[in-house]
Wavefront OBJ file of the C-alpha trace (Angstrom):
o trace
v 0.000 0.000 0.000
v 2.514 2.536 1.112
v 4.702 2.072 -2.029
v 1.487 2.324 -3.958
v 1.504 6.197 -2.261
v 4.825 6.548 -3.007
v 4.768 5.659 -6.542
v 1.488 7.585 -7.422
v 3.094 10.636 -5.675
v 5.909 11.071 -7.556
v 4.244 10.763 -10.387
v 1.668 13.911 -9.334
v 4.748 15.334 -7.892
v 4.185 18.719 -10.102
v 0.739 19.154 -8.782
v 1.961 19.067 -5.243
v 4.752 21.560 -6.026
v 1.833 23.981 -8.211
v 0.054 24.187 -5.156
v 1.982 27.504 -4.017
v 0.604 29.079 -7.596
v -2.404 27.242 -8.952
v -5.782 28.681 -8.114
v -7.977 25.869 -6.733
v -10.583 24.927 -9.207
v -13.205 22.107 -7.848
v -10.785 18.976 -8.809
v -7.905 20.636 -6.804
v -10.345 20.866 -4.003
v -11.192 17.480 -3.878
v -7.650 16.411 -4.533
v -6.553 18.291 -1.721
v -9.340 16.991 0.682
v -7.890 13.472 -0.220
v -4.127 14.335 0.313
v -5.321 15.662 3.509
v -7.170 13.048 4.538
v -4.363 10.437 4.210
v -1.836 13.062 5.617
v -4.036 12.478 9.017
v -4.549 8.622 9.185
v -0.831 8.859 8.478
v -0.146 10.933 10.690
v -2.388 9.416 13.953
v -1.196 5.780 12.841
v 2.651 6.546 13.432
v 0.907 8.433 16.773
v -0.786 5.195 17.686
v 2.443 3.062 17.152
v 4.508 5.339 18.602
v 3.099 6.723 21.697
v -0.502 5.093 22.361
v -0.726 1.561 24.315
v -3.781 -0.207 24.888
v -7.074 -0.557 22.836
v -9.776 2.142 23.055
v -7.799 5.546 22.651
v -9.334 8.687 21.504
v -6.375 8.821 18.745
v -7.421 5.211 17.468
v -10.726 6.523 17.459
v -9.731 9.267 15.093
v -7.351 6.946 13.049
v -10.455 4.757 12.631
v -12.771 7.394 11.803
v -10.690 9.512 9.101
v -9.346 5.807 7.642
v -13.216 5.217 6.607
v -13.466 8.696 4.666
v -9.946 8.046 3.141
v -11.370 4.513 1.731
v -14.524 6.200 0.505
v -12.592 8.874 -1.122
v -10.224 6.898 -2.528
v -12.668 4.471 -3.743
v -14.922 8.133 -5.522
v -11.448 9.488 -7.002
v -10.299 6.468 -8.591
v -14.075 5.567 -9.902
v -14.315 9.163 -11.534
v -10.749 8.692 -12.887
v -11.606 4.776 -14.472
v -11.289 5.896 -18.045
v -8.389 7.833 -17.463
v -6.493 4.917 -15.547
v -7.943 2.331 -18.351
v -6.090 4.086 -20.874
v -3.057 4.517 -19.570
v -2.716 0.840 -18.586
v -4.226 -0.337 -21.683
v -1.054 1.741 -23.644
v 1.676 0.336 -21.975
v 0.189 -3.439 -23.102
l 1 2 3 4 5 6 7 8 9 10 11 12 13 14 15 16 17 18 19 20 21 22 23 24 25 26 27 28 29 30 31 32 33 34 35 36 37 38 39 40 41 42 43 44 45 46 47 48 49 50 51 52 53 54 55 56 57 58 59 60 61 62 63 64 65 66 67 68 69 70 71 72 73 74 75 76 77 78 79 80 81 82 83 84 85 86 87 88 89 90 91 92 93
């Protein structure tokens, strides 16, 4: 999963840097929201690993919460993305 991230991040790696400039349009919005939203589970799981022993902490809580909305979003971006993803993997066949 995590080299997954990695890979699909350097290859976006100019839309991350255009952030400073670029003026948000709907799709950066929701792109954003999404980087975000990993940034966080990310972010409380090294929390939970790190620092957090025993079941039923607030943080897990949080971790669990914000890992459902990442799924769901993921799951939304890549469906509205399908044909674009279909035809890149179809031309390197």
């Amino acid at each position: 999963m995590l080299a997954a991230v990695a890979i699909h991040v350097k290859l976006h790696w100019k839309w991350y840097l255009n952030l400073k400039t670029a003026s948000f349009r709907k799709k950066s919005r929701a792109t954003m929201f999404l980087t975000l939203l990993f940034t966080s589970v990310a972010f409380t799981g090294l929390m939970l690993m790190m620092f957090v022993s025993g079941a039923g902490a607030e943080a897990g809580l949080i971790h669990y919460a914000a890992g459902l909305m990442l799924s769901a979003s993921c799951f939304l971006h890549i469906l509205k993305r399908r044909k674009i993803l279909l035809n890149v993997l179809n031309r390197r066949k």
